[in-house]
C-alpha positions in Angstrom: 35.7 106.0 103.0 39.4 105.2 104.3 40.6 108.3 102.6 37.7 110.5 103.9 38.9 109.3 107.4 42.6 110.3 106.5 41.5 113.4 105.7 39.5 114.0 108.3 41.9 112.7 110.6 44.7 115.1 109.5 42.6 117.8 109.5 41.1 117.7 113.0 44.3 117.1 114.5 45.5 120.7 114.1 42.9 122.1 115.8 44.3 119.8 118.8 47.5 121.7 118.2 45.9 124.8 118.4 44.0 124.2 121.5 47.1 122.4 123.0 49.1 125.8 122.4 45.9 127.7 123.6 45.9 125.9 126.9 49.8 126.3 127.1 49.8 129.9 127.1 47.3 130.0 129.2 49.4 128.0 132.7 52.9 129.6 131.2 52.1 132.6 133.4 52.3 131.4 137.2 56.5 130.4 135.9 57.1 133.4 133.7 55.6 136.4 135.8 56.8 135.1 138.9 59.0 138.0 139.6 56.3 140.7 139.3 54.7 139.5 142.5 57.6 138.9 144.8 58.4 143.0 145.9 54.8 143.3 146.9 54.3 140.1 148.4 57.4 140.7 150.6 55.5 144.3 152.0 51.8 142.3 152.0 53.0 139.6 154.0 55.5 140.7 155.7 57.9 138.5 154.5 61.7 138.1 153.4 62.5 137.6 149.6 64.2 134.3 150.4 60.7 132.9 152.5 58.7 134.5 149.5 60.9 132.7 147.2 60.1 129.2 148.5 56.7 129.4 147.1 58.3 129.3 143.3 60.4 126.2 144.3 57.1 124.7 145.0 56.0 125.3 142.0 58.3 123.9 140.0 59.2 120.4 142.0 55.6 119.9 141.7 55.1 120.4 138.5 57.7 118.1 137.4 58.1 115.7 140.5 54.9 115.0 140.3 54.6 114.5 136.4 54.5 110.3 136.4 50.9 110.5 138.8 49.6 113.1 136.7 50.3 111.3 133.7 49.3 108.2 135.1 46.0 109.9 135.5 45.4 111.5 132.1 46.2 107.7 130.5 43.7 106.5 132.7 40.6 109.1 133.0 41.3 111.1 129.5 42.8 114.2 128.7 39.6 116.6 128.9 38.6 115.5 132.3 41.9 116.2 133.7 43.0 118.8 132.1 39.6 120.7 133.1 41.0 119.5 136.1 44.5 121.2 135.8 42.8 124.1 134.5 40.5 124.8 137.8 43.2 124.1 140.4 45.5 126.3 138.1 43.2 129.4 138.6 42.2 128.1 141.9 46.2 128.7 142.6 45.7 132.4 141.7 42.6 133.2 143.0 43.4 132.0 146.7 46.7 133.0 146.3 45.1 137.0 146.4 43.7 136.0 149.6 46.6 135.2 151.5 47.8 136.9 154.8 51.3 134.6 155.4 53.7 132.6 153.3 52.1 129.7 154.3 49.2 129.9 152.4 50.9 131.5 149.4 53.0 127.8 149.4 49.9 125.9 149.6 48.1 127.6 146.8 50.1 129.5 144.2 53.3 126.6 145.2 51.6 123.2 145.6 47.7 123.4 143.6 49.6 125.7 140.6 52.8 123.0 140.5 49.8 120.4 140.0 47.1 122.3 138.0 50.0 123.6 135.8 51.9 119.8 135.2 48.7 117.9 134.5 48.6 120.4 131.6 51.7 120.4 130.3 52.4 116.6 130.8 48.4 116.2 129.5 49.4 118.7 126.0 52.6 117.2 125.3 51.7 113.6 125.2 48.6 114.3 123.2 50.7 116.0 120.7 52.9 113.0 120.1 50.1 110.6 119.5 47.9 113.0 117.3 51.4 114.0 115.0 53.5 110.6 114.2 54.9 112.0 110.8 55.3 115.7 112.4 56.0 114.4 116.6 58.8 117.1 116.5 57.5 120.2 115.3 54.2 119.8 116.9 55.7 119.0 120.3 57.9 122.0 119.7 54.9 124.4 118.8 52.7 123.5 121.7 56.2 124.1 124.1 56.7 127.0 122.4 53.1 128.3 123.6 54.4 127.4 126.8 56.9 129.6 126.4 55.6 132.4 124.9 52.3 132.9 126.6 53.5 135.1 129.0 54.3 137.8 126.8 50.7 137.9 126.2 50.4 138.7 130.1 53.2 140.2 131.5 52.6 144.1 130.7 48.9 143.5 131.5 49.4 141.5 134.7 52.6 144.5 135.4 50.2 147.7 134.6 47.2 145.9 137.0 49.7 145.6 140.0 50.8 149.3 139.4 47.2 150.2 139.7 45.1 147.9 141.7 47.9 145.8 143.4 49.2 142.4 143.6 45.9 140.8 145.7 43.4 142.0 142.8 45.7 141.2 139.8 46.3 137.2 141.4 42.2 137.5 141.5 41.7 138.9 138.4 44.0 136.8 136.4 43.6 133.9 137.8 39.9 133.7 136.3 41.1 134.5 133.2 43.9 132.1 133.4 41.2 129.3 134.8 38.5 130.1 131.7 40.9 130.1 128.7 42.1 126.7 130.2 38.7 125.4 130.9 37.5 126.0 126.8 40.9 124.7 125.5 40.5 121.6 127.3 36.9 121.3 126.3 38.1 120.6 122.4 41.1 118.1 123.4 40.9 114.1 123.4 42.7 111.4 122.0 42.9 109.7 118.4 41.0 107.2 118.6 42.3 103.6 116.8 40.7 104.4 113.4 42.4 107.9 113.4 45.5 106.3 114.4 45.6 104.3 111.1 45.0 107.2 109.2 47.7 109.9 110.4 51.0 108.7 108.7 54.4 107.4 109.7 57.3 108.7 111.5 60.0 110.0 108.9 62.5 108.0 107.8 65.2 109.7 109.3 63.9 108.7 112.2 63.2 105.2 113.5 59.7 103.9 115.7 59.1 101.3 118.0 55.9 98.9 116.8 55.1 98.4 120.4 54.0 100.3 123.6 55.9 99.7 126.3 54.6 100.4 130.0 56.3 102.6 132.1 57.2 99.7 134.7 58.8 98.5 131.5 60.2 101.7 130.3 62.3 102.1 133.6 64.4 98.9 133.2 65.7 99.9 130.0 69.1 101.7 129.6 68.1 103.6 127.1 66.0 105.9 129.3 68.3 106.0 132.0 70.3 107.4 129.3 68.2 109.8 128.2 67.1 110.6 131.4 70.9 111.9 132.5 70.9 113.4 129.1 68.1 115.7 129.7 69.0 116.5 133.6 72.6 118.1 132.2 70.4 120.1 129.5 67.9 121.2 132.2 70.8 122.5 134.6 72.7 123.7 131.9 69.5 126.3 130.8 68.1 126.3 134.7 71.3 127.8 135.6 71.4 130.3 133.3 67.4 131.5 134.2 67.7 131.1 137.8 71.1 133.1 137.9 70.9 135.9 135.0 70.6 138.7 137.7 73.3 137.5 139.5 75.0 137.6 136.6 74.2 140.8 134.9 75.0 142.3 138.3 78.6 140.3 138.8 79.8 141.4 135.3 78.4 145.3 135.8 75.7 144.9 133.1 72.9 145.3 135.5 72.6 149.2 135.2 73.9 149.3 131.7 71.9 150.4 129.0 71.6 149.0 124.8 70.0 150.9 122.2 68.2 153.0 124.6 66.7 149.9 126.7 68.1 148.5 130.1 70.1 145.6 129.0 68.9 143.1 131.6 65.2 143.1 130.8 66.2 143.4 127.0 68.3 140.6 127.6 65.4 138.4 129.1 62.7 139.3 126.1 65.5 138.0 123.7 65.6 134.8 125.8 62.0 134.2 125.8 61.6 134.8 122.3 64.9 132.3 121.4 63.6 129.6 124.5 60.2 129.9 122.5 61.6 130.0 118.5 64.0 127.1 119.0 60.8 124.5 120.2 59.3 124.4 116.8 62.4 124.6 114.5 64.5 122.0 115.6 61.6 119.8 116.3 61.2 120.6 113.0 64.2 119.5 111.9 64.6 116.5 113.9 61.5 115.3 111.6 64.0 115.6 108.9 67.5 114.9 110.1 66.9 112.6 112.9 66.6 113.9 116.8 69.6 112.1 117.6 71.6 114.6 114.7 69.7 117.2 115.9 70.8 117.2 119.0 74.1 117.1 118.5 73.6 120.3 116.8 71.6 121.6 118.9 73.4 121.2 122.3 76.9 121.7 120.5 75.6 125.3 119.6 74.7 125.8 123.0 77.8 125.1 124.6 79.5 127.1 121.6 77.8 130.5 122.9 78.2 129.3 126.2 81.4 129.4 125.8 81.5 132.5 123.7 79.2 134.6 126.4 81.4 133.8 129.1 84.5 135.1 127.9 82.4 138.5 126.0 80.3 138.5 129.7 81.1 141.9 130.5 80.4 143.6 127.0 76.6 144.7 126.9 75.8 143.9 123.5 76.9 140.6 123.6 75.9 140.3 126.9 72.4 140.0 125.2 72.6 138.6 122.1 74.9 135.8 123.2 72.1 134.8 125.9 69.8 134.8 123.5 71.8 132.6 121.5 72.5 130.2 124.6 68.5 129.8 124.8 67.7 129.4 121.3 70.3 126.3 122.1 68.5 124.7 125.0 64.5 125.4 125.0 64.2 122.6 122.0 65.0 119.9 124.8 61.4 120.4 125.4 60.8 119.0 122.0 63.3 116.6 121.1 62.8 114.7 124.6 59.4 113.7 124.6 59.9 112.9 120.4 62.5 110.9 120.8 61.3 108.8 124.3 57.7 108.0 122.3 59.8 106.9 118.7 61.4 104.2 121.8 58.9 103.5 123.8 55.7 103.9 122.0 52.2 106.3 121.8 49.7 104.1 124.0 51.4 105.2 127.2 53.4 108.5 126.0 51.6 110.7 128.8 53.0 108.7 131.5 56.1 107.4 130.0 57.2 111.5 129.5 56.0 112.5 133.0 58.9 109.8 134.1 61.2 111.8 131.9 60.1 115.3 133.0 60.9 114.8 136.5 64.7 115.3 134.9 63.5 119.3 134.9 63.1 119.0 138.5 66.9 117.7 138.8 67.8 120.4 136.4 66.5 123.1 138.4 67.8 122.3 142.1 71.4 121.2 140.1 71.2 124.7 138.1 69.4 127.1 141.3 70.6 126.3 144.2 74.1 123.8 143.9 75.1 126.3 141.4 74.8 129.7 143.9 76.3 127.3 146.4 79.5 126.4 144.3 79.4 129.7 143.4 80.0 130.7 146.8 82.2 128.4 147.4 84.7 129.4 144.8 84.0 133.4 144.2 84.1 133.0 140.8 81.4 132.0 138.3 84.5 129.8 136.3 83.5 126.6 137.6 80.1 127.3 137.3 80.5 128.0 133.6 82.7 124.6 132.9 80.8 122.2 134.5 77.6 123.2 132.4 79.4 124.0 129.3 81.0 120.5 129.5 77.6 118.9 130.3 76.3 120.7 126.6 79.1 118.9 124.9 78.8 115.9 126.6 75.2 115.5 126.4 75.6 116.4 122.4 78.1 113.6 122.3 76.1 111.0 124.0 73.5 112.1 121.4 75.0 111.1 118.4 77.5 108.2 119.7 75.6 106.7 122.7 71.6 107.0 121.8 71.8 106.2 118.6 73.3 102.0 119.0 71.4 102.0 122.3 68.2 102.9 120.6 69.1 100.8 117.4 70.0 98.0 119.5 66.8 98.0 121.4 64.4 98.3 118.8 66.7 95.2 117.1 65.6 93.3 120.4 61.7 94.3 120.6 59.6 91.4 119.7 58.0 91.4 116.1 
């Protein structure tokens, strides 16, 4: 009987990782295709690019600021309940979103309900991954990211060729219901392990090391070790946050904007390359953090992105490295979206994962003011994307050092001091 609930166990659990990428792709959009609205939302509403612009800042601080509530919720109610939740108010976003006659209401509804609908998901997916996959936490945290990122290739010709035809009020209306059922199903199939399954699903790897206990997130917050990991992941987040937020700015500062490569534009070549890298590296070195430790893994990891950080900046103005070199810089970041929330539940436990990582995801929302807007200002400041370029390269190399010579004896040191 035990081993017919092992097996069963293991079994069902990767059809929650399917459904869990399922649902991913399905919220990825209102980030990724962001930028095929904003032209004909400036004409519809009459609006400047920087007002129209405010709406994605929205999005984004609530979707990570508000992380710890949402998570708080899903611990509390269950994940299928609130992630039908996130689901509705995700399509809800779109769908009065195409009704909108001024920026204000575009805040309220794409902005503030998708921020929300879109985090209870991706908070809800992530920490269900890490309790359903103790022996694989890396890899399928890294998959289910991964969906995150890639769903949007899925969408983005479709959603492009609907605004060409119909315009951007039918193709926020149309999508949106599409976005709002695929959601709905996914999170029809997607619950926790219960106790029994728990027993049955295997063991962290021993090259990495697991906390017997579950620690509250009240508890969680006194402990250096998060704090640490917590500045770790906010220099990671700017570091790749910069490089998204600013990549027209500097295609067009380096003359690569026009250019073309192998018969394609180079800057939206250069973006597919990135998505497909941002969404590769999730699973991989999740992967490998199952097998050489996240701690070593990260020092890989970031030290590779800092490499071709380094690398692109001096080769910025040559086209073809211009693209393959940011490709390379993403294929170093994106996998702090699987390495984090692995190595904060080895610490801290499963029993409150959901709420523990929506603590740690608020470091995104850091990430992305440091990288957007404190970047463009220094930026202006200076006249020259130099300073830019050291401060975030030094972050990679510090945060990769902290990684192997700082979280590792913290970590070791507090599991040493848990009670038995």
């Amino acid at each position: 009987m035990g081993q017919t609930k092992k097996v069963t166990a293991r079994g069902y659990r990767w059809w929650q990782m399917v459904f869990g990428v399922i649902a991913m792709m399905a919220i990825s959009s209102p980030q990724y295709v962001w930028a095929l609205f904003t032209s004909d939302l400036e004409r519809s509403l009459n609006a400047t690019l920087a007002e129209v612009q405010v709406t994605f800042a929205i999005l984004i601080v609530a979707q990570t600021f508000l992380s710890p509530c949402q998570g708080f919720l899903i611990d509390k109610f269950g994940p299928r309940l609130l992630l039908s939740v996130g689901a509705i108010l995700t399509s809800l976003s779109w769908v009065l979103a195409s009704y909108a006659t001024n920026v204000w209401v575009l805040y309220g509804t794409y902005g503030l309900l998708g921020g929300v609908g879109t985090g209870i998901i991706y908070v809800g997916v992530v920490g269900l991954m890490v309790q359903w996959f103790p022996d694989k936490r890396g890899f399928a945290v890294g998959m289910v990211a991964a969906g995150y990122g890639f769903g949007a290739i899925i969408t983005t010709f479709a959603i492009s060729a609907h605004i060409a035809e119909s315009g951007v009020s039918s193709a926020l209306f149309v999508y949106g219901l599409g976005i709002g059922v695929v959601g709905l199903i996914a999170a029809q199939a997607m619950r926790r392990p219960t106790s029994d399954e728990v027993d049955n699903l295997g063991q962290v790897q021993a090259a990495n090391i697991e906390t017997t206990q579950s620690y509250k997130s009240s508890e969680m917050l006194k402990t250096p070790v998060f704090w640490l990991m917590y500045v770790m992941m906010t220099m990671m987040a700017t570091s790749g946050l910069m490089v998204i937020s600013q990549m027209g700015a500097l295609a067009e500062n380096f003359g690569i904007h026009d250019a073309m490569v192998w018969g394609m534009a180079a800057l939206p070549l250069a973006l597919t390359i990135d998505r497909i890298g941002n969404g590769l590296t999730r699973p991989f070195f999740g992967w490998l953090s199952d097998r050489i430790g996240r701690e070593r893994t990260m020092f890989i990891a970031f030290g590779l992105e800092g490499v071709a950080m380094t690398l692109w900046l001096f080769t910025m103005d040559n086209p073809v490295l211009f693209i393959l070199l940011s490709g390379l810089v993403f294929f170093g970041w994106g996998e702090i979206f699987s390495l984090f929330p692995s190595v904060l539940t080895d610490t801290f436990g499963t029993k409150y994962a959901t709420t523990n990582y929506g603590f740690l995801y608020t470091a995104q929302g850091v990430g992305s003011v440091l990288g957007g807007p404190l970047a463009a200002y220094l930026l202006q400041v200076t006249g020259s994307w130099m300073p830019v370029f050291i401060i975030v390269i030094a972050m990679n190399f510090a945060t990769a050092i902290l990684a192997k010579w700082w979280l590792v004896p913290m970590r070791q040191k507090f599991m040493d001091q848990a009670p038995k």
